[in-house]
C-alpha positions in Angstrom: -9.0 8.4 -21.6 -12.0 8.6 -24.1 -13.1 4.9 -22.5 -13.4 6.0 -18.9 -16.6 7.9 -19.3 -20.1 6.3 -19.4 -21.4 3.3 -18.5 -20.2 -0.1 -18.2 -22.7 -2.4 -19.5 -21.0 -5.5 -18.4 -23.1 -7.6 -16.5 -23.3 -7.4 -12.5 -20.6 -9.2 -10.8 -23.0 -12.5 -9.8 -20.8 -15.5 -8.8 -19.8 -17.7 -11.2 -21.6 -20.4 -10.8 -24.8 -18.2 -12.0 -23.9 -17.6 -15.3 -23.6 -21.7 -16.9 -24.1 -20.5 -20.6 -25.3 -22.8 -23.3 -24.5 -21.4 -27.0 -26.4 -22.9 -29.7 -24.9 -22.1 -32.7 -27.8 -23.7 -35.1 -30.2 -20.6 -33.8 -27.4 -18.0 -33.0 -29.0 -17.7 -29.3 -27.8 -18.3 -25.8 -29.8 -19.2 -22.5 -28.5 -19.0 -19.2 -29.6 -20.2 -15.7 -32.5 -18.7 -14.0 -33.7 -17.0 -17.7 -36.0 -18.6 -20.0 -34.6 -18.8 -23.3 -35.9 -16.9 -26.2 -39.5 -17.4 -27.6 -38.9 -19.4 -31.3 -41.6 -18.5 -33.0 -41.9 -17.3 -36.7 -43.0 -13.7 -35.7 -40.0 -13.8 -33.2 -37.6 -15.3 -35.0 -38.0 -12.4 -37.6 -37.8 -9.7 -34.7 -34.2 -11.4 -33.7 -32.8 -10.8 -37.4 -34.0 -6.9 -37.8 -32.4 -6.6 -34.3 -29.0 -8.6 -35.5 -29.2 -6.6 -38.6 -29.7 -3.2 -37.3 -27.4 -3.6 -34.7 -24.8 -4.4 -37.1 -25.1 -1.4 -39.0 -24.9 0.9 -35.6 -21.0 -0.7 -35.2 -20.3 0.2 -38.4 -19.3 3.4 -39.8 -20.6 4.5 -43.3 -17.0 4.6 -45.1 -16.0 1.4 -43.5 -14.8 0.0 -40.0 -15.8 -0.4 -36.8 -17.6 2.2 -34.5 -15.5 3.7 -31.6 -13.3 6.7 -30.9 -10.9 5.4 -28.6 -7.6 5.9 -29.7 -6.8 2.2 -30.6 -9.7 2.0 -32.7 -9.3 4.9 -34.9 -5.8 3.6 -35.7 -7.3 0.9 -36.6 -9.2 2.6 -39.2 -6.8 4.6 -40.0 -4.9 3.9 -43.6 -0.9 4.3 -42.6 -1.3 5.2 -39.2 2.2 5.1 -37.2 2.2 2.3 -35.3 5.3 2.6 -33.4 3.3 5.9 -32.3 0.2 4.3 -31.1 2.0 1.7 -28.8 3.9 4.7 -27.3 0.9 6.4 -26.5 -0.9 3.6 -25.2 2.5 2.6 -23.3 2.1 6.2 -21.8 -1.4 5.9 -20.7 -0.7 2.4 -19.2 2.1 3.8 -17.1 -0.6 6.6 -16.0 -3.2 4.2 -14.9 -3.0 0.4 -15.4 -6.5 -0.2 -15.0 -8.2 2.1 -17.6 -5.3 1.1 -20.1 -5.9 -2.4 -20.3 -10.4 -1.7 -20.2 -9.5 0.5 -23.2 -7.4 -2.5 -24.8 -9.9 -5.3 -23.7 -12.5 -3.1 -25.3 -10.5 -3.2 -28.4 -10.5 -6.5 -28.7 -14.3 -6.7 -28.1 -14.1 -4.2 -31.0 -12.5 -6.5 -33.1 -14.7 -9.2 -32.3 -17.9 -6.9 -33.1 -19.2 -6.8 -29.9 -19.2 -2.5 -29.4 -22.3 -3.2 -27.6 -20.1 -4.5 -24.6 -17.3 -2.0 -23.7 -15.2 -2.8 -20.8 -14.7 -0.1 -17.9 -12.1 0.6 -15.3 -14.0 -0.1 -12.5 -14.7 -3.5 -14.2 -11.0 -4.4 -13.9 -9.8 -3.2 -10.3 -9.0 -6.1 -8.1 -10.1 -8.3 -10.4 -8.6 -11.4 -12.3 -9.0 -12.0 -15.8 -11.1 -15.0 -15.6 -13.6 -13.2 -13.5 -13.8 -10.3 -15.9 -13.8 -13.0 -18.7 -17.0 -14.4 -17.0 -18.9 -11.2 -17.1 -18.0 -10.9 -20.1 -19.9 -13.6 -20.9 -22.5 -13.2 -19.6 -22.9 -9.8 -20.9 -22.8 -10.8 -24.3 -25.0 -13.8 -23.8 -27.7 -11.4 -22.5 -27.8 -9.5 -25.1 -27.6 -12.4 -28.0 -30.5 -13.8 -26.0 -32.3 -10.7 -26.0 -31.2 -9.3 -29.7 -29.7 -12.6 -31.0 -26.1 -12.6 -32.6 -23.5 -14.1 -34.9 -20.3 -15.2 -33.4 -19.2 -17.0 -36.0 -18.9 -13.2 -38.6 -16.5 -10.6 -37.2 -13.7 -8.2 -38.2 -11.3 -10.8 -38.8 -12.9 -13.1 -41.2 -15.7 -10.3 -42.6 -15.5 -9.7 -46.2 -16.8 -6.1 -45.9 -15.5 -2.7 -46.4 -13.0 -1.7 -44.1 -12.2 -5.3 -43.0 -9.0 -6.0 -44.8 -7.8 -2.8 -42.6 -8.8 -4.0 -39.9 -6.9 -7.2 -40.3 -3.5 -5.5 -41.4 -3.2 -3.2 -38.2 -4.7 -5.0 -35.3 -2.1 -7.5 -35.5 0.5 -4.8 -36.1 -0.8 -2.5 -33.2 -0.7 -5.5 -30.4 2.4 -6.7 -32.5 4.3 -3.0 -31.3 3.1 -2.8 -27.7 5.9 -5.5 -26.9 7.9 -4.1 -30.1 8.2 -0.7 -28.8 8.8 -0.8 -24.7 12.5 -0.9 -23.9 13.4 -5.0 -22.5 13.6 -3.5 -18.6 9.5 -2.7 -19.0 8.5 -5.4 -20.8 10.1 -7.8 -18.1 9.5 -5.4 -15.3 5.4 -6.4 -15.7 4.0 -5.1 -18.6 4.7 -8.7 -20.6 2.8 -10.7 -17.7 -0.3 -8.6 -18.2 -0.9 -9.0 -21.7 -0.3 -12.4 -21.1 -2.4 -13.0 -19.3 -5.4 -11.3 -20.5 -4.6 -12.6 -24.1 -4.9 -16.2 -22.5 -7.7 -15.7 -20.8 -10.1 -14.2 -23.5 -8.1 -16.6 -25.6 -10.3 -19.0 -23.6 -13.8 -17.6 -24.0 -16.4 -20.0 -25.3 -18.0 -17.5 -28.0 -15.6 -17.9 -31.0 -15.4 -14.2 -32.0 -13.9 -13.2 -28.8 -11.7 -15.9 -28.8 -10.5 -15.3 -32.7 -9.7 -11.8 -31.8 -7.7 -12.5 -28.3 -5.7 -15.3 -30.1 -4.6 -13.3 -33.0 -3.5 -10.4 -30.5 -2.1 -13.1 -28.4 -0.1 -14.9 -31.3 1.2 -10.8 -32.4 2.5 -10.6 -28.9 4.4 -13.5 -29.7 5.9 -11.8 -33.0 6.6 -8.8 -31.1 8.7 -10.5 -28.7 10.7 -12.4 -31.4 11.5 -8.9 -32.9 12.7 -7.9 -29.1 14.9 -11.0 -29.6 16.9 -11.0 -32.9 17.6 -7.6 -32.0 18.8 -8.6 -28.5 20.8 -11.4 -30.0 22.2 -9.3 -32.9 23.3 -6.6 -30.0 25.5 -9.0 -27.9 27.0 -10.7 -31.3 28.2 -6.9 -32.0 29.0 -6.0 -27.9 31.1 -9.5 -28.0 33.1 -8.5 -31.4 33.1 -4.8 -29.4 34.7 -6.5 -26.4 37.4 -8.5 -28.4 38.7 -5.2 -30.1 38.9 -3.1 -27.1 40.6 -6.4 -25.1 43.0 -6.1 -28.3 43.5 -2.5 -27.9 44.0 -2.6 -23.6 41.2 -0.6 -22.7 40.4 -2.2 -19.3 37.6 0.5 -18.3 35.4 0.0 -21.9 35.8 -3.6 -21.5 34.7 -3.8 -18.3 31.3 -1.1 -18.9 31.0 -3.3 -22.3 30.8 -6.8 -20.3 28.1 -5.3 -17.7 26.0 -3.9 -20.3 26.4 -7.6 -22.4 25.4 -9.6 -18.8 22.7 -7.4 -18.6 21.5 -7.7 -21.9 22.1 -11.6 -22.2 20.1 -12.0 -19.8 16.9 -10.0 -20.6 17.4 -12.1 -24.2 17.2 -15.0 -21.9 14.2 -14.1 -20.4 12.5 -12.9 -23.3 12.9 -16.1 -25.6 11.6 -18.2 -22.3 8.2 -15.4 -22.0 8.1 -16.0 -26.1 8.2 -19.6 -25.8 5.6 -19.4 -23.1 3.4 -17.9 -24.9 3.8 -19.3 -28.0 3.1 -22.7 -26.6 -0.3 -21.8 -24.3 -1.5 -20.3 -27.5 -0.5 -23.2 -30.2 -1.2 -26.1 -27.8 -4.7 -25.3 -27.7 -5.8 -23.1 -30.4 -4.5 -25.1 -33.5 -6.9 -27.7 -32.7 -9.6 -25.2 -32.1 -13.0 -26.3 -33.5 -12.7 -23.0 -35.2 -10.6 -23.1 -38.7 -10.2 -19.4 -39.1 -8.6 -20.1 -35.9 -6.5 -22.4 -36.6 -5.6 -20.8 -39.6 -4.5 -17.7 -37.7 -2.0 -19.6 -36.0 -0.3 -21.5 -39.0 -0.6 -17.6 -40.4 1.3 -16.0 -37.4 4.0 -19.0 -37.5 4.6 -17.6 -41.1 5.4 -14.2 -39.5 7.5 -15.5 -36.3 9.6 -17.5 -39.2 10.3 -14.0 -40.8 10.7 -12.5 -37.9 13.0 -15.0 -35.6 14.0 -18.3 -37.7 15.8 -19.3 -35.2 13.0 -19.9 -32.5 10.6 -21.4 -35.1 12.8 -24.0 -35.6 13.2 -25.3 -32.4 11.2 -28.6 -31.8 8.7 -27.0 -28.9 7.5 -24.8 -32.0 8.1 -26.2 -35.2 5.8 -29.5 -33.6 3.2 -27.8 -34.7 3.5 -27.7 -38.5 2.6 -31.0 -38.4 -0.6 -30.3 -37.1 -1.1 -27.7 -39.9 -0.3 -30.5 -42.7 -2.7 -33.0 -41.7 -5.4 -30.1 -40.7 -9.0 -30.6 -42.0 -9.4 -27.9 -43.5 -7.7 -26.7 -46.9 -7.1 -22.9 -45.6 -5.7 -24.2 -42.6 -3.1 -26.7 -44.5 -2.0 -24.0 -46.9 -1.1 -21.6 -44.0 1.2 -24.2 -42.3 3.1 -24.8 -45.7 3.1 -21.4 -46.3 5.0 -20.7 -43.2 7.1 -23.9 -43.6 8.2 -22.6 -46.8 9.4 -19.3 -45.4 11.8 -21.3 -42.5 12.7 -23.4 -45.5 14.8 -20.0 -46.9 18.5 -20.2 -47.2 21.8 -21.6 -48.9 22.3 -25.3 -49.7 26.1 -24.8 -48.7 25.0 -24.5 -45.1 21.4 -25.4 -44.0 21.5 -25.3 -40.0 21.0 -28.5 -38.4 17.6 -27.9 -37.1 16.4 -27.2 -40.6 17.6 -30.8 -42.0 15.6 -32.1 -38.8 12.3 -30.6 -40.0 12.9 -31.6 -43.7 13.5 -35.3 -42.2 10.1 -35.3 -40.5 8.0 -33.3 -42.6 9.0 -34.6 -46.1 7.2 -37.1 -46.9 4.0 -35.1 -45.4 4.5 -32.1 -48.0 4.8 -35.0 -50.8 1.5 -36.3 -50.4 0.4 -33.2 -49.8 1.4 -32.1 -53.7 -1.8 -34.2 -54.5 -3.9 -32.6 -51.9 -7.4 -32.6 -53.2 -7.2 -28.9 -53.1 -5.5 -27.4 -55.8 -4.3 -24.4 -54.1 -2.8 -26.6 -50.8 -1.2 -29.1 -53.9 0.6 -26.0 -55.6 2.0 -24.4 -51.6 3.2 -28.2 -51.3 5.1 -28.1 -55.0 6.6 -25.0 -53.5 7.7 -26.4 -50.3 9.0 -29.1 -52.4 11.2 -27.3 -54.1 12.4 -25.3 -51.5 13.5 -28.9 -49.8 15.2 -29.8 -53.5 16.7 -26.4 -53.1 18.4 -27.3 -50.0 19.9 -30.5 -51.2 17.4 -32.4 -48.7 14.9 -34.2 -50.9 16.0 -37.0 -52.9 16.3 -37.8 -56.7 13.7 -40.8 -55.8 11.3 -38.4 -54.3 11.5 -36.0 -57.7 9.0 -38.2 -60.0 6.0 -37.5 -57.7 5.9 -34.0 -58.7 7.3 -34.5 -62.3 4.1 -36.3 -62.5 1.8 -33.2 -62.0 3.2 -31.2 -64.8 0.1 -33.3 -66.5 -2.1 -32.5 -63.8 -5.4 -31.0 -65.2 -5.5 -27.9 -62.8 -3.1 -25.1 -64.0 -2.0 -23.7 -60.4 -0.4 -27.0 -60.0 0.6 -27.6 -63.3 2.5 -24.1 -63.2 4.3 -25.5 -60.0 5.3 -28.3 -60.6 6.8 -27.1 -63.8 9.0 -25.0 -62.2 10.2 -27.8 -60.2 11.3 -29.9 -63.5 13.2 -27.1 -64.6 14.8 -26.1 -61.8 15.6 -29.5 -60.3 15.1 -32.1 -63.7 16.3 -30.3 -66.5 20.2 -29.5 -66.7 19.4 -25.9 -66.9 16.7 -23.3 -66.1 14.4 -22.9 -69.3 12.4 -19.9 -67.1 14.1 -17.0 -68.2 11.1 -14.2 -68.2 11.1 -11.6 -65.8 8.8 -12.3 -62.7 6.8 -9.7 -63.4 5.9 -10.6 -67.2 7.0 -9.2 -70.4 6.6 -5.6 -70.9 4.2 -4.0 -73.5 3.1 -7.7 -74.3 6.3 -8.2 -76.5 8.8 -10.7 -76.9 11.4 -11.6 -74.8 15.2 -11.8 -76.7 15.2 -15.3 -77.6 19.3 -15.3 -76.9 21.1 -16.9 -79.1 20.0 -19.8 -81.3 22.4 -22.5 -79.6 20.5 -21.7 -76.4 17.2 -22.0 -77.7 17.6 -25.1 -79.5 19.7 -26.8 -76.4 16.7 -26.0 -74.4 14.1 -27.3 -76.8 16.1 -30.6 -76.7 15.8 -30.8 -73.1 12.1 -30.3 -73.4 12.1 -32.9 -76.2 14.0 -35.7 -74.0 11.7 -34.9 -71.0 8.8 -35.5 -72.9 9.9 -38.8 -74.5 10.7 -40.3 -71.4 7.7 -39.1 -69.3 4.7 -38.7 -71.5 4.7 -42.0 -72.7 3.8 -41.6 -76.1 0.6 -39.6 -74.7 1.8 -36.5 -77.0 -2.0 -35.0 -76.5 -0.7 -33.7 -72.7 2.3 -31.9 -74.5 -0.4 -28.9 -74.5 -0.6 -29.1 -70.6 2.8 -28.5 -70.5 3.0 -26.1 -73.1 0.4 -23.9 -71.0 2.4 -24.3 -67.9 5.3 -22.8 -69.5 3.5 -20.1 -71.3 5.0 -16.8 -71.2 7.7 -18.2 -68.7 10.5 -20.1 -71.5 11.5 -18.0 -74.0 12.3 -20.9 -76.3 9.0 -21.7 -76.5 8.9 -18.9 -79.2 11.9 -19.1 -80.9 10.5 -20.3 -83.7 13.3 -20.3 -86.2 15.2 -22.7 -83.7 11.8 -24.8 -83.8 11.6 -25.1 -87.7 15.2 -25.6 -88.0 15.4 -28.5 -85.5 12.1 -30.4 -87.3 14.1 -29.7 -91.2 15.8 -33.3 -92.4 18.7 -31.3 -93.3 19.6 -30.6 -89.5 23.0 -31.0 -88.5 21.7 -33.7 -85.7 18.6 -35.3 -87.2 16.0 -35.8 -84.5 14.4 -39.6 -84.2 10.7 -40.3 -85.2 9.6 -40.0 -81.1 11.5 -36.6 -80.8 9.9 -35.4 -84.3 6.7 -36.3 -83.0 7.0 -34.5 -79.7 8.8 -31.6 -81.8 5.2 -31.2 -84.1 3.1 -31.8 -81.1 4.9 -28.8 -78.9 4.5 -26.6 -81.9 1.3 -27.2 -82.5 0.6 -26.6 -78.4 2.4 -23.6 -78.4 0.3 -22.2 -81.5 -3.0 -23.1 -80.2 -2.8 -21.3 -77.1 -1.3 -18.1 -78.4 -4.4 -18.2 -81.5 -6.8 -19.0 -78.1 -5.2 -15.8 -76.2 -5.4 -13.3 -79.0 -9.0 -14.3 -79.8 -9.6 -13.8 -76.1 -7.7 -10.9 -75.7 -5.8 -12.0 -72.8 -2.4 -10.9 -73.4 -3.1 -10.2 -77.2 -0.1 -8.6 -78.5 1.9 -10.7 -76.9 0.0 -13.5 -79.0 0.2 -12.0 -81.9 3.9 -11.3 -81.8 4.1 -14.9 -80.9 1.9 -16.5 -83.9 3.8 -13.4 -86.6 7.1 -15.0 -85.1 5.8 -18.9 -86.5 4.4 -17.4 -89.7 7.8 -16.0 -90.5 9.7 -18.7 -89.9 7.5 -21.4 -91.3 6.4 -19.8 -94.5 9.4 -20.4 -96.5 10.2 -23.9 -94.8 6.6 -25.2 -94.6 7.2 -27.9 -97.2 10.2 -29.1 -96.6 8.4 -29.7 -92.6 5.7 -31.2 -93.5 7.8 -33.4 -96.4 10.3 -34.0 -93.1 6.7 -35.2 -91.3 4.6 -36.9 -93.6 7.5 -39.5 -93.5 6.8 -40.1 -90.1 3.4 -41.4 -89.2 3.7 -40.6 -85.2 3.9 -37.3 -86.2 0.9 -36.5 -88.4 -1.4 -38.6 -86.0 
């Protein structure tokens, strides 16, 4: 191994007792017993930075990423490395020699936590538990912070820099394969308890980096065991339908090879899902009230992924719990990761939502409501979501509905956009929203239908806004920008004119000939706005040629129909 070589600058093993560390995150510097702390002086204070700043350049590499050439850390820097490939090798090298496997992954996570300066060594690890490792750790790096001074609060995992965003996709991914990967017999047979309980333990440690980076390979164990699951559990569903036909077809010796291999296999699922469960709890129960929010964020992120992953298990009460934690979290990032991954177990058919899913919706429903007027605009707009997803489902009520209606006025457009396509998917007798989610192509027009459809759907817009704007016709062009290049009716424009002539089939009444005027005078606006600003301009221009056309030869028999009616030439 490239890591066994060198030397280990972990600190001497001195009892524990010895090394009582005292972070002070105002001044980025650490004492510890029996050394006197670092001089604070102007002149000093300046050496400190040059040293914090120089040493961060050495663990970085010109094109981006982390220092190192272990193989761990070159995957990941590496674009599309194989990461099945790099949990077999490691897998291989742990069989080889336990010790020197696990230094090179604790040194990885060290990596990840931008602390290269501290690699971990074999002989560091032999006979050894991980809290006592833990503690030289430690001290290691508060000797050198107290010597070089350090940020602990700036590492791979929440560094805007170059290479960063790498880092982030494939460190999960690599400690997400080396449970992924083994076969169930070798996760079970002691590989599982050792990553456990090394992920725990630097899950522990009081300097945040360390403790971001053990977390988030702790809470990808935890994913990679849920993947080792719904493929267990999708095995014995097919071994059991296996079983039936070859009971059906007499063949007493496949049946009886088919049953072994199902007990066996049953119960490794079994012990699995109780490891996962584990796991998943140490790390939740403590880390999403870390002081840390990236943190805490990380583990509303990761329950996201397990809800892809295994639905199931997020459901059930020991993990689900803590959603409710994530909606009533402090800080905005946080909140939005936890509806986020509510959203995602929220997926399915409202013909047959599992019990456990109506559960949640009862307990969390009128958290994500309030939460649709979060002061954040971003955490109001993943709550309109959620929201939907519940009206989806069948499990919010019609009463609950006028909360959100209310936003389409809201003055921020994320939420506004939302909440818009929550009236007409949930208030409106049909969807209006018929544009590609991708946009229009070439900035043209979408094929308005026929003119039946268009004018049916302007109606509905009509009666929405005379029974929830009041009168206040001067927020139509809030929700006229919320539907923007999203309801093609919006630009049939010979459906428009026609509806505001007198000589219409189905006269509209003063209020709807008011909101009719006031829509097409929104809609107008903000195509002339986007054309002179270039965003989207042909598809503006289409849009304003479209209204010349049509209006042109009907202008004065619409504004004869309007100057008749005083609410509309206001």
């Amino acid at each position: 191994s490239s890591i066994s070589g060198g030397c280990s600058l972990l600190a001497p093993r001195i009892r524990p007792h010895n090394w009582h560390l005292c972070f002070q995150p105002s001044s980025r510097r650490c004492t510890m017993a029996g050394r006197s702390p670092m001089a604070s002086s102007p002149g000093q204070a300046s050496d400190g930075a040059v040293a914090t700043e120089s040493s961060a350049c050495q663990n970085r590499l010109p094109g981006g990423g982390p220092v190192g050439n272990a193989p761990l850390v070159r995957a990941l820097r590496a674009k599309q490395p194989d990461f099945r490939k790099v949990a077999c090798n490691w897998l291989d090298r742990f069989a080889q020699d336990h010790d020197c496997a696990m230094a090179e992954l604790l040194t990885f996570i060290l990596v990840v936590a931008d602390l290269t300066q501290t690699p971990v060594m074999k002989e560091d690890l032999q006979d050894r538990e991980p809290s006592e490792v833990l503690l030289d750790i430690t001290g290691s790096v508060a000797a050198i912070a107290q010597e070089k001074g350090g940020n602990f609060e700036m590492h791979w995992l929440v560094s805007r820099e170059k290479g960063a965003l790498r880092v982030r996709e494939n460190y999960p991914a690599i400690w997400r394969e080396l449970v992924a990967a083994p076969l169930p017999d070798a996760l079970l047979g002691g590989l599982l308890q050792v990553l456990k309980a090394w992920t725990l333990a630097l899950a522990e440690s009081q300097f945040r980096n360390i403790r971001h980076a053990a977390t988030v390979a702790g809470l990808s164990l935890v994913e990679g065991l849920g993947i080792q699951c719904s493929a267990l559990r999708q095995w014995c569903g097919a071994a059991e339908a296996r079983i039936r036909d070859a009971e059906a077809q007499q063949a007493g010796g496949a049946v009886a090879s088919l049953r072994a291999e199902l007990e066996h296999n049953s119960k490794c699922f079994k012990d699995l899902g109780l490891a996962r469960e584990g796991l998943a709890s140490a790390l939740l129960s403590r880390r999403t009230k870390d002081v840390d929010h990236e943190i805490r964020r990380s583990c509303f992120e990761a329950l996201g992924r397990w809800a892809e992953v295994d639905p199931e298990a997020c459901l059930e009460a020991s993990t689900s719990r803590y959603l409710h934690f994530g909606l009533n979290d402090r800080e905005p990032k946080a909140r939005l990761a936890a509806l986020d991954a509510l959203q995602q177990l929220l997926r399915g058919e409202a013909a047959d939502v599992p019990a456990a899913v109506k559960t949640l919706a009862e307990n969390i429903r009128q958290r994500v409501l309030a939460r649709c007027h979060d002061v954040d605009s971003s955490v109001g707009a993943a709550a309109i979501r959620c929201a939907a997803a519940l009206a989806g489902l069948n499990l919010l009520n019609e009463d609950d509905f006028d909360p959100v209606v209310d936003l389409v006025w809201d003055p921020d457009a994320q939420r506004r956009s939302e909440a818009a396509t929550f009236v007409s998917r949930f208030v409106f007798t049909e969807d209006i929203l018929d544009y590609p989610p991708g946009g229009l192509p070439n900035g043209g027009l979408l094929p308005a239908g026929t003119a039946g459809t268009a004018k049916r759907r302007l109606m509905m817009l009509l009666q929405f806004l005379s029974e929830y704007a009041e009168g206040h016709y001067e927020l139509v062009e809030r929700l006229v920008s919320a539907l923007w290049r999203k309801a093609s009716c919006l630009e049939d424009w010979e459906a428009m004119t026609s509806l505001a002539l007198p000589s219409a089939e189905a006269p509209l009444s003063s209020e709807y000939q008011a909101a009719l005027i006031h829509l097409a005078e929104a809609t107008v606006r903000l195509a002339t706005q986007d054309a002179a600003e270039g965003s989207g301009a042909a598809h503006a221009e289409a849009v304003l040629d479209r209204a010349a056309r049509a209006l042109a030869p009907r202008l004065p028999a619409v504004l004869a129909s309007c100057q008749a009616d005083q609410m509309a030439m206001r």
